[in-house]
N, C-alpha and C positions, 0 to 999 in steps of 0.2 A: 460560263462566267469565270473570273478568274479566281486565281486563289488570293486570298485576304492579303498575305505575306508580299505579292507581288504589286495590288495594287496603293497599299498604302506605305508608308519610307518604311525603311531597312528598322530601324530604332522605337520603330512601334510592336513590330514585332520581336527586337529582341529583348528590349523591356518586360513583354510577357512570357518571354520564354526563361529570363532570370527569375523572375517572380516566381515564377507557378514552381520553380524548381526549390527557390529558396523559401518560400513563404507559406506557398500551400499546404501545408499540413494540416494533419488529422487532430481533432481535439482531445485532448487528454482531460480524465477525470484526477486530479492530484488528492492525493493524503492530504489531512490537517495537517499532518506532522510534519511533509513535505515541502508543504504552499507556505508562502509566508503574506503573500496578497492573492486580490482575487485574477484570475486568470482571464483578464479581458482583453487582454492584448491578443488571445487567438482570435476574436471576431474585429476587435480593432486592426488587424496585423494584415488586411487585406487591400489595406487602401489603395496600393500603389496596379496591386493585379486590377482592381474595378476598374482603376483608369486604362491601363492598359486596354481592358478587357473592350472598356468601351469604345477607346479608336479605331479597333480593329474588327467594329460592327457601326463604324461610321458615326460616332456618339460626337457630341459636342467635346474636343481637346480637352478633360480637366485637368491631365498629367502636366501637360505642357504650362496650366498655369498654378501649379503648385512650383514647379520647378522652375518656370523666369521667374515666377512671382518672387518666392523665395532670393532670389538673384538681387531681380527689380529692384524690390521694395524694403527687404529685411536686411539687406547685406551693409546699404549706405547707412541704414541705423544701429550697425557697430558701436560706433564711437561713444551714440548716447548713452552707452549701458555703464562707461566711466564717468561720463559727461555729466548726466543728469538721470538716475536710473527713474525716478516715476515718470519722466516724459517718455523715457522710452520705453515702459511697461506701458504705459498710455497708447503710443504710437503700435506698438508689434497687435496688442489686442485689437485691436481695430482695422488695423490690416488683416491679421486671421482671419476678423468676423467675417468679412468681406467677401474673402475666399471660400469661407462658408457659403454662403450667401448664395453662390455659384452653383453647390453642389446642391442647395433648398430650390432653386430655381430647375435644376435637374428634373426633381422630384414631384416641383409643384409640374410645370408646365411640359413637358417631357412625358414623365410617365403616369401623370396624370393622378398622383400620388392623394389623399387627404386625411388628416388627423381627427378624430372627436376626442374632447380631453373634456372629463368629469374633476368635479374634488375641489382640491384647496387652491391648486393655482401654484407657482413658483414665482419669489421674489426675484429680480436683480439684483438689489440690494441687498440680499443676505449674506452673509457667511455660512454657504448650506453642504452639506452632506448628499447626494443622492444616492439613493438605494432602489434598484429596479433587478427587475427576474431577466435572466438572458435566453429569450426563446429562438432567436437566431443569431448567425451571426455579422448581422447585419443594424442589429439595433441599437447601437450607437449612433448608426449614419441615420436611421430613422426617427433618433430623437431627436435632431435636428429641425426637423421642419417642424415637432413639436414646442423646441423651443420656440423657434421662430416667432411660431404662433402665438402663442405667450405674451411673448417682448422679443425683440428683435437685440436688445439688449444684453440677454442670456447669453445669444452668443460671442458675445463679448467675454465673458466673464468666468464662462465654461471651461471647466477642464475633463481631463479622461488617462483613468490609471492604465498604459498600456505595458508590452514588455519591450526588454530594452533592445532587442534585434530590430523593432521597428523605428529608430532614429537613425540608423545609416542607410533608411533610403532616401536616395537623392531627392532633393526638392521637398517633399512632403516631411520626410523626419527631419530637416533642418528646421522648416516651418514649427513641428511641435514642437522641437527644442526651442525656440524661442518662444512659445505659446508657454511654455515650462508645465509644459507636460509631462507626468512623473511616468516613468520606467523603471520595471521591478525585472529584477534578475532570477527571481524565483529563487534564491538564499537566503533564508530570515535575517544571518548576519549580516548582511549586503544590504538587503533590502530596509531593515530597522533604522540602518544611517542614512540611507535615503530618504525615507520619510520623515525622519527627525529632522533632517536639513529642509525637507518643504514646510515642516511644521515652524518650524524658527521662521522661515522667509517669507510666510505668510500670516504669522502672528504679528509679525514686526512691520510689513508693510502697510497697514491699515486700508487694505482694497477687498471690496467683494470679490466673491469668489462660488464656483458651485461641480462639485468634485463627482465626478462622477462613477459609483463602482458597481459592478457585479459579483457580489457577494455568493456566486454558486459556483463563481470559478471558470464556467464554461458555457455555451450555448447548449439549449436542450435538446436531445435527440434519445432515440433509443437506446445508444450506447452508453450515452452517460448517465441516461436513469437507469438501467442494470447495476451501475457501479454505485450509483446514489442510492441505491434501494437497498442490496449490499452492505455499503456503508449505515447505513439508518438503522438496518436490522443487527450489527455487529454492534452499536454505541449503544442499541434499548431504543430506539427512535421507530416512531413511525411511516413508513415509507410515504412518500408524496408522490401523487398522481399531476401535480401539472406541474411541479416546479422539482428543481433538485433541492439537496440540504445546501443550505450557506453554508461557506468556510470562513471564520468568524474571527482568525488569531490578526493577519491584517489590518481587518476593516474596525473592529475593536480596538485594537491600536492606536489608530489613525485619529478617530474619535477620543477615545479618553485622552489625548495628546493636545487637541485641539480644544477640547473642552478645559483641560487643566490650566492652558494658558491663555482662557477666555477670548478666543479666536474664533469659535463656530455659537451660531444664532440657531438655526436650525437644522433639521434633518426631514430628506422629503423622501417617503417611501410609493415608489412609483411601478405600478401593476399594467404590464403591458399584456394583450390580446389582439393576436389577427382573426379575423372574422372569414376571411375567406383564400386568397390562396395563401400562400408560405414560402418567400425565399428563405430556404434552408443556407444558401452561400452565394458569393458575388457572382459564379456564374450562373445561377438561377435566376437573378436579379437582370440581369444582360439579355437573358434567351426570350423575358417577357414574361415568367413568372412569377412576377412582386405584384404584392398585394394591393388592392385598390384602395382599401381602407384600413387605418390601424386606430385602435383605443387604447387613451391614457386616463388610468385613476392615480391621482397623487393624493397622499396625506402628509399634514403638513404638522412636525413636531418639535413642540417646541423647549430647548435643552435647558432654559432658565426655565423650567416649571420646577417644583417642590418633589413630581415625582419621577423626574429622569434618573436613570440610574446611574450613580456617580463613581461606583466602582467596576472593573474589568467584568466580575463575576457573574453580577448585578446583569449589565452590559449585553451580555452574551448571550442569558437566557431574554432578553429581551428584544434581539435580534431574531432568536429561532420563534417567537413568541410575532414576531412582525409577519415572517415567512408561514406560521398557520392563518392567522388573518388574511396576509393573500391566495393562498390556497384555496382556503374560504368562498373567496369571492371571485376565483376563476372555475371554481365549482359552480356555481350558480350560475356564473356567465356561460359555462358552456352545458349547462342542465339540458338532458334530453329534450324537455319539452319547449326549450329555446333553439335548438340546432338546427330547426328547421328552416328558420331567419336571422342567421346571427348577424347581416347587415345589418339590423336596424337595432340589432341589442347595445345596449351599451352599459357601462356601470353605473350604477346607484349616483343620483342627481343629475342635474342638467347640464349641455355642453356649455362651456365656459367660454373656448375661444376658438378663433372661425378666422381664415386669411382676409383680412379688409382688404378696399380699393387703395389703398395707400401702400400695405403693406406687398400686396401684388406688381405693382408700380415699383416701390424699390427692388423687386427681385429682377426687373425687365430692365430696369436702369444697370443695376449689378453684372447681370449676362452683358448687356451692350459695354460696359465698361472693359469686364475683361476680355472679350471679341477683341474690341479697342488693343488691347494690349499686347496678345499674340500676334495682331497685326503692325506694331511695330517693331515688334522686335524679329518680323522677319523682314522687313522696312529698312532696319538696321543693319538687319547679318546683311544685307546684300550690297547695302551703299556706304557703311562702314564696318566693311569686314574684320580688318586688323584690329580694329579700334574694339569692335565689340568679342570678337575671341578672347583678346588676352584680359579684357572687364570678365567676363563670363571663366577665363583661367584662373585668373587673379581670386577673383569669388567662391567658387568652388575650394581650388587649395586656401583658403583661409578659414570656411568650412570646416574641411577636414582636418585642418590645421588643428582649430580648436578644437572637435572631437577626441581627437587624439589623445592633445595634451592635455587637458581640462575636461575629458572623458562626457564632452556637450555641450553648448551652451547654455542649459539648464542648469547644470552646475558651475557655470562660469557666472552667471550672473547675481544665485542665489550666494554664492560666496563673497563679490564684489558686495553685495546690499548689505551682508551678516557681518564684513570686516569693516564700513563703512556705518553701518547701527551703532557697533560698540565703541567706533573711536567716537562719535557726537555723543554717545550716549552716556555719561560718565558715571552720573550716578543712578545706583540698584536700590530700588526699595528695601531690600533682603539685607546691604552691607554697611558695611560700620563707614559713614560719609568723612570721620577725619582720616582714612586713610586714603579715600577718592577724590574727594573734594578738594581742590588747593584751598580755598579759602575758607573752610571747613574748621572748626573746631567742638570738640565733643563734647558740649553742654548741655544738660538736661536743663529744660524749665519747666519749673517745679509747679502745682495745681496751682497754688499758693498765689504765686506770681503770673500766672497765666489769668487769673482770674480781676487780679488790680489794672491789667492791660489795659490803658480806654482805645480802642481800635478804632478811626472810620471807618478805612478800609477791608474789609476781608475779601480773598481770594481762595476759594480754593479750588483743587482741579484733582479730576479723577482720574485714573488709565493709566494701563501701562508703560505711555510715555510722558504722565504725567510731570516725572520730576525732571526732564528733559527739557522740558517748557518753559518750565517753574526756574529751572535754574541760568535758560538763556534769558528770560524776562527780566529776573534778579541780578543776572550778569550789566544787563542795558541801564540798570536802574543805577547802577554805582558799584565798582568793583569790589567796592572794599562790605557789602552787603553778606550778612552773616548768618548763613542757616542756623536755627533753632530748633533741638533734636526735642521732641515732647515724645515719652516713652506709656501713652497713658492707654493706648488700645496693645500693649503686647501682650496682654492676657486677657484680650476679650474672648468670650467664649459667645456661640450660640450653637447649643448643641441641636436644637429642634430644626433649626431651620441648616445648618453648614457643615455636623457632624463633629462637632469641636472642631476643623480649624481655626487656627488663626489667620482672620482675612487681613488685617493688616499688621504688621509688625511695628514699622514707626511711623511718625507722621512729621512731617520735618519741615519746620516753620523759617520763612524767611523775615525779619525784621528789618525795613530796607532803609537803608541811609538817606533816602533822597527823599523818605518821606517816611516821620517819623512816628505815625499811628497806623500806617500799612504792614498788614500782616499775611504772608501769604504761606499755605499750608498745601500738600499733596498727599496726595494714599491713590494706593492700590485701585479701580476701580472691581467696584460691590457688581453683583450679577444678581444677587436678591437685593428688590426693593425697599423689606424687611430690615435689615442691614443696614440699608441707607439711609433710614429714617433713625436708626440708635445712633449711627456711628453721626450724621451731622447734628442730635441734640448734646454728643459727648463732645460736639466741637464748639458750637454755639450756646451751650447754658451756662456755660463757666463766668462768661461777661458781666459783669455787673449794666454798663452802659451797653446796648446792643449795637451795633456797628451801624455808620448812616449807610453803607453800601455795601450790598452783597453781591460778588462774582463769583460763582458757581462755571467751571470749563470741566466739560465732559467729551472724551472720544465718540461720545455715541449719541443717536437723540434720545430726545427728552422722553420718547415714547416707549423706550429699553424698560426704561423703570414701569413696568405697568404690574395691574392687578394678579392675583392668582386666581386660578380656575377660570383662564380667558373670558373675565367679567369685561366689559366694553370700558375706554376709557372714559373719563368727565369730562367736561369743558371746562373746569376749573384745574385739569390736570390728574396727576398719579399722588399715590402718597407723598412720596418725596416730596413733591414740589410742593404738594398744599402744607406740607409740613413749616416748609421754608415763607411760604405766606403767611401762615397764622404767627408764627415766630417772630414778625419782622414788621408785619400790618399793623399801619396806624390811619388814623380819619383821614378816606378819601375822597376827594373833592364828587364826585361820580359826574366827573364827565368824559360822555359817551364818547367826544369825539378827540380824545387824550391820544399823542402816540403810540405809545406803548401799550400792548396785551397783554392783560393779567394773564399770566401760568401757563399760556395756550400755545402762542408761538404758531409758526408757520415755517416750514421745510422748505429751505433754497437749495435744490441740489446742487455736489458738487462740496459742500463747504466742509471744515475737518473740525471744531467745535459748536456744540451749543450754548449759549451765556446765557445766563440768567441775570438782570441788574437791577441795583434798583432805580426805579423808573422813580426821576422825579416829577412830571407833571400829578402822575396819579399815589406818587409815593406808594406803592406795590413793588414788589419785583413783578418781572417780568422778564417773556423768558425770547431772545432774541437771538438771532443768529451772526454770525463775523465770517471774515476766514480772511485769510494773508494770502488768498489770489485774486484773480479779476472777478470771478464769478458773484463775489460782495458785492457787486455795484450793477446787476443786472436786471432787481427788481425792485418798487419802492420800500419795501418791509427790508431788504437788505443795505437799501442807503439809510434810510431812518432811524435801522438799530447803530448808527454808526454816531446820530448826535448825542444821547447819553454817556457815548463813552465819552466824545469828545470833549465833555467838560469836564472827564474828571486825568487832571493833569498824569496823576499815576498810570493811567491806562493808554499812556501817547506812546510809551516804548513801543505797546505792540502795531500801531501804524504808523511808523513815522513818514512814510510815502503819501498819508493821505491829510488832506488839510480842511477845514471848515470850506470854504469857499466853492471848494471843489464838489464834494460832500449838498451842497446849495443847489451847486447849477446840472450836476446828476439827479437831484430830485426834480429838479422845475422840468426837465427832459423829459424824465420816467410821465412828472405827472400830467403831462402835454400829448405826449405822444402815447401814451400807455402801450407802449411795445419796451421789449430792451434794447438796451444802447448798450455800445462795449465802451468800456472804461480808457479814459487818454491811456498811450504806451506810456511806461515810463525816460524818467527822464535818459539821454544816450542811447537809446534804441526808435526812435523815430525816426524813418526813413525820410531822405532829403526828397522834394519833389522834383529833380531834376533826373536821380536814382530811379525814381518811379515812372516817370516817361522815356527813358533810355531802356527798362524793361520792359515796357508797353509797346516798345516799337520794334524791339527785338520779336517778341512774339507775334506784332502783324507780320512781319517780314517772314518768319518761319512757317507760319498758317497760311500765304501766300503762293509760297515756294510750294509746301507742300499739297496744297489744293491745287494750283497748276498742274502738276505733274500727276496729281489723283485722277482729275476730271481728264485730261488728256488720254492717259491709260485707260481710261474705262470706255470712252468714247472710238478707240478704236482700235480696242483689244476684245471687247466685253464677247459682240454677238459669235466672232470666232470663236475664241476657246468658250461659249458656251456650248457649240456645233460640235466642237474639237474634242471636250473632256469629258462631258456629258451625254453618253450614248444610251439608247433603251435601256440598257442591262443595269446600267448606275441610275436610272428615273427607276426603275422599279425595285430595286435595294431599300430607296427612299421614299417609295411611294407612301408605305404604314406611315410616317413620322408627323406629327403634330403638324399645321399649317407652319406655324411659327418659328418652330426647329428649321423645318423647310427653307423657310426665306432666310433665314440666320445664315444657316450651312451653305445657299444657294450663292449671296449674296459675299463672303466672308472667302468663300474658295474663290469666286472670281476675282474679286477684288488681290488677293493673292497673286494668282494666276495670269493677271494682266498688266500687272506692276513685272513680275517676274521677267514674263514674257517680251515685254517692251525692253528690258532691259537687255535681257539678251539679245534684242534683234539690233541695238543699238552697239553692241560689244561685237 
């Protein structure tokens, strides 16, 4: 048989002859003092050798579609990252997933891979932290399918701290750098500004997100438990049999940074166990030694509880305090008198999630798509050569371009979003607004007079883009509109609950011209619910008349503010909010079949506030959802909460695109069809229908051309070069490989091969 080198192209093999040179190395156990994050990037740092590794044992290309992909897909979305950066955070994640997606289909149907995951489960939704043990170094790629399994979602949304050598590999490190995957240089001083720049970029962009780190620094093997054992016994510590010591100065960090600028929801501490074999590294993985089965226990914690711990110190023993608990429980897992069947062991509670028929289905759609893909772009190189070199030249040096100069696209883009935050963002909670504000001026109003106010209107709005909001709304409402500094929380104290700070410093009241008993207020958003119920009776008992309307905008849902000691929520809601009912409740008519929902609300994904109004059929507030994109108009709770606003004239600034009428024949739709309808384009961006049939025809003509030339090719290329390329020696290379792989691989080379062929015999 021949040798690998000879029979697959020149650049498969020398791809892995660069790799194994540059990448493969040995893992090191790093000092605290040393390390400044955890050291995940040597089991991350293999991705480019896997692929490699896998062409040149006949694997399904994933190199090849990391690297057009990249080209493909991520390179024409340059422009949005000035353009429109959430659409193109939007767009790159979703590309990634995909590409993910690829490698989960590997795993599922390939090598025959499956997950059991016990415990709490992982949001999409959250702003989470992940914390897991590194027993190979391959469990990153393996928590993948885990996610998957999950939500399919996750992978959207997923990140991974790796080191910074792995973004100049071609194709896949451009991908991360646009995934803004953080890279640590292993310098604290280096590394500290880095993380502070993800922490800003991701404070400020209001998107989930779920970080993923290995807090031991390194995969476990013999080696690095000698030096963790070592270490343990030099600091007073106890040595650990299944896991090494976390290195805590990074990962503490990262966390107290996140928490401090109420960015992170949770923290999921996630205890991985192979039951049977152990790829130790990507060539293990390759030869056929990966495991049939892996287990996941996640515990889910949550950083608004009363007793997370809020400083560094606190912190730290609560990390090595997580690290005995999982210890714990891979004692047990692997207890002698379970070793005999650790198939069928799993962790404490029941499996959670399982690959559905749906979920299966997309990963066969996925593989065929990107099949799809590699097949035309060697479709292209051959029939527009020029044309696709110098796109493919062009792309690459713009790559490298930016690497270069901008040291990433991760840092090109979190700098674009952080120079772009601060010029919208004018005013700081923290600063004196007649210095920021143009139309600013520094008056306190006094209890006195706050309290003679007769207000209808009140607004107030929580978060830390609060006065952002506050102050475009107030801008729409009449310019000459005059913030009103009230100074009456700078000395609130709650020491039981917040440790004496001060959670807000001012509160800054707009008084608006265009309507003269509208008052609208911002602060800080609270992360205790506690809080929320002092700080809105210090806002609302000073009134003599109680306002006829209350608008309540918050960053986050209504379900943030919940109980302590994970009591279940009510149906009538969280403190907060019944706080704002009793406060505000007058004789309600009690009918059942009234628009609006007392306190309860219902979750439209997708939207960036949640309002609370008040509802005047049932004269309650109620707590309803908005948002200033299409997604308002998707379901009937999202067009309905839009009639209360609409009669109250003050609240038109924030839709001026959307009118009664309209608002009408979207509900008679919704309530007709009970599916969702997407909302008309706006006005100037509706495609003429003459545009629309000149591209309709364009693309028969091209599926035309191209189907002729497919079906001809194959029809009398196919049975030769299958004679021709396909000799015993290559049927039995292939013979082990799944049915499915089979026909993919059978199917994908010919089709190659007979385009190719036809072509040249025509030349």
């Amino acid at each position: 048989m021949a040798d690998s080198s000879e029979v697959e192209p020149m650049y498969c093999w020398l791809i892995g002859w660069i790799v194994d040179r540059l990448y493969y190395k040995q893992n090191r156990y790093v000092d605290m003092d040393s390390i400044s994050m955890n050291d995940c990037g040597d089991q991350s740092g293999q991705v480019m050798q896997r692929f490699a590794l896998s062409m040149e044992n006949r694997y399904l290309p994933t190199a090849e579609k990391a690297f057009f992909g990249s080209l493909l897909f991520l390179f024409p979305l340059l422009p949005c990252l000035y353009v429109n950066h959430k659409k193109w955070r939007f767009l790159i994640d979703r590309i990634f997933a995909v590409w993910l997606m690829f490698a989960v289909a590997m795993m599922v149907l390939l090598v025959k891979l499956r997950v059991r995951i016990t415990g709490d489960g992982i949001k999409s939704s959250d702003r989470a932290v992940i914390l897991m043990n590194h027993r190979t170094r391959l469990d990153w790629m393996y928590f993948w399918l885990a996610l998957y399994s999950i939500d399919p979602k996750l992978l959207i949304s997923g990140k991974i701290i790796l080191k910074s050598e792995l973004k100049s590999i071609p194709g896949a490190g451009w991908s991360m750098q646009c995934k803004n995957f953080i890279f640590l240089q292993r310098a604290w001083e280096i590394d500290r500004i880095t993380l502070k720049e993800n922490v800003d970029y991701w404070s400020s962009i209001d998107l989930p997100f779920q970080l993923l780190i290995f807090p031991e620094g390194t995969n476990f093997c013999m080696e690095t438990k000698a030096k963790s054992d070592n270490f343990a016994i030099s600091n007073g510590m106890q040595p650990l049999e299944h896991l090494l010591h976390p290195r805590t100065t990074g990962v503490v960090y990262l966390i107290s940074e996140l928490c401090e600028r109420g960015a992170l929801d949770t923290i999921y501490d996630v205890t991985v166990a192979y039951p049977d074999n152990l790829a130790e590294s990507e060539t293990d993985f390759v030869k056929g030694n990966s495991p049939e089965e892996i287990h996941y226990h996640i515990k889910r914690y949550d950083v608004q509880e009363p007793w997370f711990p809020r400083d560094q110190k606190s912190m730290i023993k609560w990390v090595y305090r997580l690290w005995e608990e999982k210890e714990q429980r891979l004692m047990e897992y692997f207890a002698p008198n379970r070793k005999a069947n650790l198939r069928n062991n799993t962790f404490p509670g029941c499996m959670l999630y399982n690959l559905t028929m749906d979920k299966c289905c997309l990963l066969y759609a996925v593989m065929v798509f990107w099949l799809c893909t590699l097949f035309l772009v060697v479709y292209f190189l051959y029939t527009q050569t020029v044309i696709t070199v110098l796109y493919f030249t062009f792309a690459i040096g713009m790559f490298t371009f930016i690497e270069y100069t901008c040291n990433g696209i991760e840092k090109l883009q979190s700098k674009v979003w952080l120079n772009r935050s601060q010029l919208n963002c004018t005013v700081d909670m923290q600063a004196d607004y007649s210095e920021q504000v143009p139309f600013a001026y520094h008056f306190r109003w006094s209890v006195d007079a706050y309290q003679e106010t007769n207000v209808q209107l009140l607004v107030v709005a929580f978060g830390v883009n609060a006065s952002e909001f506050i102050r475009t709304y107030a801008s729409g409402v009449g310019s000459d509109s005059k913030p009103i500094l009230l100074e009456i929380f700078r000395n609130f104290q709650s020491d039981p609950i917040f440790g004496g700070d001060r959670p807000c410093s001012v509160v800054q009241f707009y008084n608006l011209k265009g309507a003269k008993k509208t008052v609208i207020c911002c602060m800080r958003e609270i992360s205790y619910e506690q809080l929320s119920v002092e700080l809105a009776k210090e806002i609302f008992r000073p009134f003599i008349d109680k306002p006829k309307t209350v608008v309540v905008l918050t960053s986050r849902h209504w379900e943030q503010y919940r109980f302590y000691h994970n009591e279940p929520i009510p149906k009538e809601g969280t403190n907060f909010l019944r706080y704002l009912k009793n406060s505000f409740q007058v004789e309600t008519a009690g009918n059942d079949d009234a628009v609006c929902v007392a306190l309860r609300g219902s979750l439209i994904s997708g939207l960036p506030a949640a309002v609370m109004i008040w509802c005047e059929e049932e004269m309650v507030p109620a707590t309803l959802f908005v948002a200033y994109t299409a997604s308002s108009y998707e379901s009937v709770a999202g067009v309905k909460c839009f009639e209360p606003i609409m009669k109250l004239h003050e609240m038109n600034h924030l839709f001026p695109e959307v009118n009664k009428e309209a608002i009408q024949k979207l509900f008679e739709r919704l309530t007709l069809t009970g599916s969702r309808v997407k909302p008309p384009p706006p006005p100037g961006k509706q495609r003429s229908k003459s545009n629309q049939w000149i591209l309709l025809g364009v693309t028969l003509c091209f599926c035309l051309i191209s189907s002729k030339s497919f079906v001809h090719s194959i029809l009398y290329t196919l049975p030769s070069a299958y004679v021709a390329n396909f000799s015993t020696t290559n049927d039995e290379r292939i013979a082990d490989m799944p049915t499915i792989e089979q026909i993919v691989v059978l199917c994908i080379a010919q089709i190659i091969n007979c385009i190719t062929g036809r072509w040249f015999q025509c030349a």
